[in-house]
C-alpha positions in Angstrom: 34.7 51.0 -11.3 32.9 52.2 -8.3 29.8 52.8 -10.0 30.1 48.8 -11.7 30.4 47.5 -8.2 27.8 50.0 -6.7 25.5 48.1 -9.6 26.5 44.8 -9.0 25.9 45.4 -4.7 22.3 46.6 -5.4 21.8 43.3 -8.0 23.1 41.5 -5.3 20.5 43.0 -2.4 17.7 43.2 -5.0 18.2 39.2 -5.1 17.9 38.8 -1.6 15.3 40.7 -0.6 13.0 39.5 -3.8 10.2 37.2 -3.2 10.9 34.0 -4.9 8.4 31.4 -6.0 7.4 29.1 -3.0 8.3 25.4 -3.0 5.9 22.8 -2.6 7.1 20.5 0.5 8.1 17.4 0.1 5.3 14.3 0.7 6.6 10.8 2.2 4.4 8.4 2.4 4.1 4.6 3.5 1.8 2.4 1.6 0.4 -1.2 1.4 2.3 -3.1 -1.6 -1.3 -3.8 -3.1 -1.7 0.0 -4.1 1.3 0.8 -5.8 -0.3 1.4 -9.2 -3.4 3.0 -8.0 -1.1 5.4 -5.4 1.5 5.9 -8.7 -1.4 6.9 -11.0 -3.0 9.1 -8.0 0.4 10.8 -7.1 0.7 11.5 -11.3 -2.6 13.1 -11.6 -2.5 14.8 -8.5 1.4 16.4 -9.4 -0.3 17.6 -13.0 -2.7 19.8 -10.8 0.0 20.6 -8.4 3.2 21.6 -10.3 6.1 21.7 -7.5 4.2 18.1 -5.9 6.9 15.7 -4.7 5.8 12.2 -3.1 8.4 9.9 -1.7 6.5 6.5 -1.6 7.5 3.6 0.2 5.5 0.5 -0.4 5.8 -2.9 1.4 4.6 -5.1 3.9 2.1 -3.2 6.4 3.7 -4.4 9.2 7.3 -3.8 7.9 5.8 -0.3 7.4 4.8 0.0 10.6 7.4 -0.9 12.1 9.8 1.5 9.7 7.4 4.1 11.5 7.8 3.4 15.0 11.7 2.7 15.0 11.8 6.9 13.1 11.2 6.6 9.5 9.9 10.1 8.4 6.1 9.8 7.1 3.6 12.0 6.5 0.7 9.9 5.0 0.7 6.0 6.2 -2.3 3.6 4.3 -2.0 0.3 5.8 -4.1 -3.0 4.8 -5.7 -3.8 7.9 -7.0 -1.6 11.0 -4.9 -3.6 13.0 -1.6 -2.3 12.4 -3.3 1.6 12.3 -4.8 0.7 16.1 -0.9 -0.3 17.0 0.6 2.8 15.3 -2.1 5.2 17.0 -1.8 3.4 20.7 2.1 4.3 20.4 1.1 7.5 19.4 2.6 7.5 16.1 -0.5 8.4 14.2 -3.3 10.8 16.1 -5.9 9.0 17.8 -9.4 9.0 15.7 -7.8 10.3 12.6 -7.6 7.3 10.4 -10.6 7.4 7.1 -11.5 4.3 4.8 -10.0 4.6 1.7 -11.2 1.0 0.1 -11.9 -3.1 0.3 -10.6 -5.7 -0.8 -10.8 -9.6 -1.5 -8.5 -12.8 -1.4 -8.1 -15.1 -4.3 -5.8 -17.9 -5.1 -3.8 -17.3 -8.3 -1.9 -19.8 -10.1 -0.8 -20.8 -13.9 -3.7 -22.3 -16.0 -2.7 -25.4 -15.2 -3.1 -25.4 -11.5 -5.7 -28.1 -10.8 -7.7 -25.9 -8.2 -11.2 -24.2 -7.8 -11.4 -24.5 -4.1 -9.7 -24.0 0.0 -9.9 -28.1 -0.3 -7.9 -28.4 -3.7 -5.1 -26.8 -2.0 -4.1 -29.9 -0.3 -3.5 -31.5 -3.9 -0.6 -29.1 -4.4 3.5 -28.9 -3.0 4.1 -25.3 -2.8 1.7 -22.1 -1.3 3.0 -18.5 -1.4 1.5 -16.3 1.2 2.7 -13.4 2.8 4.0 -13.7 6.2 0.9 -13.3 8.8 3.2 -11.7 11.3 3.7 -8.7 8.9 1.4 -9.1 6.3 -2.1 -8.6 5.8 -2.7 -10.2 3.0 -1.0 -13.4 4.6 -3.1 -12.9 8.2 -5.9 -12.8 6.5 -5.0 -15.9 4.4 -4.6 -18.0 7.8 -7.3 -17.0 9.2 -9.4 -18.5 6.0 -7.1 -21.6 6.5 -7.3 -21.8 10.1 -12.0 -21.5 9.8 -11.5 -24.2 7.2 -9.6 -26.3 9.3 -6.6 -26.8 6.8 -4.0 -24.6 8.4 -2.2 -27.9 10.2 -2.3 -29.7 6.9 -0.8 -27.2 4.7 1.6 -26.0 7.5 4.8 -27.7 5.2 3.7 -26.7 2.1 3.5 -22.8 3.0 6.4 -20.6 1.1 6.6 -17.5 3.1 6.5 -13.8 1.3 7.4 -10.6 2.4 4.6 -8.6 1.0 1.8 -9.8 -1.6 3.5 -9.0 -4.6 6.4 -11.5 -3.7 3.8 -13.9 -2.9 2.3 -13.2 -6.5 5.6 -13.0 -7.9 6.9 -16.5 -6.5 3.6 -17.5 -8.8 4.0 -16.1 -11.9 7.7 -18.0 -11.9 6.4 -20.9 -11.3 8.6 -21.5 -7.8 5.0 -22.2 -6.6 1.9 -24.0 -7.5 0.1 -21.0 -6.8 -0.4 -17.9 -4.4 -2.8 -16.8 -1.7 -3.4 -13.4 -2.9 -5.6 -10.1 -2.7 -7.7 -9.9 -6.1 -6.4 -6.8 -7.6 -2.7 -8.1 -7.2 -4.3 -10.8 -9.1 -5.5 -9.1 -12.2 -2.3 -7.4 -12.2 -0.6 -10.8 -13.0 1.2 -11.1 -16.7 1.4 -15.5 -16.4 -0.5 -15.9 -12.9 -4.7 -16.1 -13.3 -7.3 -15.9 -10.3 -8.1 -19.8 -10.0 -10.9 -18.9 -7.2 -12.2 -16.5 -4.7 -12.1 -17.3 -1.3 -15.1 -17.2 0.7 -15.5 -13.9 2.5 -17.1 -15.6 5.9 -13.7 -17.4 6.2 -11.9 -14.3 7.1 -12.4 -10.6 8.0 -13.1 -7.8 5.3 -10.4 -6.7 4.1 -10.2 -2.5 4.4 -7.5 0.1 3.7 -7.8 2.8 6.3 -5.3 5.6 6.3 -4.2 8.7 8.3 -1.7 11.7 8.6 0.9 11.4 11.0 1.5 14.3 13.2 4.4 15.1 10.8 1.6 15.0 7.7 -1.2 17.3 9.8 1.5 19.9 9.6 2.3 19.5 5.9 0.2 21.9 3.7 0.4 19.3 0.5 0.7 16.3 2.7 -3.3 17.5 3.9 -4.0 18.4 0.9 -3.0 14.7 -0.8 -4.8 13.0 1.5 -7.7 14.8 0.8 -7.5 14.1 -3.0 -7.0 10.3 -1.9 -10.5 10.5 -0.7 -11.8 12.3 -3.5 -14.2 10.9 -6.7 -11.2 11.3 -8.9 -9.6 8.7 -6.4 -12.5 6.3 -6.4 -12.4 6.1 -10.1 -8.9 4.7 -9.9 -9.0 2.4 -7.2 -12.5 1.1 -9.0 -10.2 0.7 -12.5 -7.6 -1.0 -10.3 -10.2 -3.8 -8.8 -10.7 -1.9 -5.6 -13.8 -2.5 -4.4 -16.4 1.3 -3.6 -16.3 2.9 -0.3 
């Protein structure tokens, strides 16, 4: 008996003082709605190389994001869809100072069903019902006004504006039909199963659209967090935002 329990105490130590397998760290990360296929595609490819890789995405509005951030949401890796809302995040000292990179561009359409008599900013006027995302948290719907506001049709289409809480509920309020049509970023667009891109709005009507990103200090002192956000900038990256509609670097 001594001896079986003399066994199972050295099992037991043996156990405890083996070296086990190390655990990669878990990855949060806050994204812009518009990249939630290319970030679920990059997260996949990147997890295949990187057995153990666990991202906890959270996509949305970037100023819902943002403010998610400041008010203690744990991050590591925030892409937003303006260099507004970075410049906010880094002033509060949320993200470090000078370590945001470019990650893509972007352009704004209008997207409605087939039937959607429009092919320009002026056709608009024609219609009842507008989705955009809301320009006091959403990029996409900032950048929409100020394209409205430089073409002078931001007072008349004031009543016929149905706010959104990111792009994709913009888009999605289009493909039912609650709305004639969407103000929306291209590659939401061709994601679209009953919506289609009816035009392209001008790019001198509103600012280029860009997707910088950065660690937050919690992300600089994540080994996989650094190294995702390396891959992000990678060629293996660029071929998927490029597939997705993204435009190059």
């Amino acid at each position: 008996m001594k001896t079986a329990e003399g066994l199972k105490l050295l099992l037991l130590i043996l156990l405890l003082i083996s070296p086990r397998p190390a655990q990669a760290a878990e990855v949060r990360l806050l994204a812009a709605a518009s990249l939630r296929e290319v970030v679920d595609q990059l997260a996949n490819g990147f997890a295949r190389k990187n057995p153990g890789f666990r991202l906890v995405k959270t996509y949305g509005g970037t100023g819902s994001l943002a403010r998610q951030l400041e008010n203690g949401a744990p991050a590591d890796i925030f892409i937003s869809a303006n260099v507004q809302w970075v410049a906010y995040l880094t002033k509060k000292g949320l993200l470090p100072a000078q370590g945001a990179v470019h990650l893509t561009w972007n352009t704004l359409v209008f997207a409605g069903s087939a039937g959607t008599k429009a092919s320009s900013l002026p056709d608009l006027l024609k219609l009842e019902r507008i989705a955009i995302g809301s320009p006091k948290s959403v990029p996409a719907g900032e950048y929409a006004m100020q394209a409205l506001q430089k073409a002078g049709l931001d007072r008349p289409l004031a009543k016929k504006l149905v706010m959104a809480r990111d792009v994709r509920e913009a888009l999605m309020y289009a493909e039912r039909g609650e709305v004639d049509g969407a103000l929306v970023y291209r590659t939401d667009a061709l994601q679209a199963k009953k919506a289609r891109i009816l035009f392209t709005l001008p790019q001198d009507l509103y600012s280029r659209i860009s997707y910088p990103m950065a660690l937050t200090p919690a992300g600089v002192n994540n080994r996989e967090a650094r190294a995702f956000f390396r891959y992000l900038q990678g060629a293996e990256a660029k071929g998927v935002l490029a597939k997705y509609g993204f435009a190059a670097r």
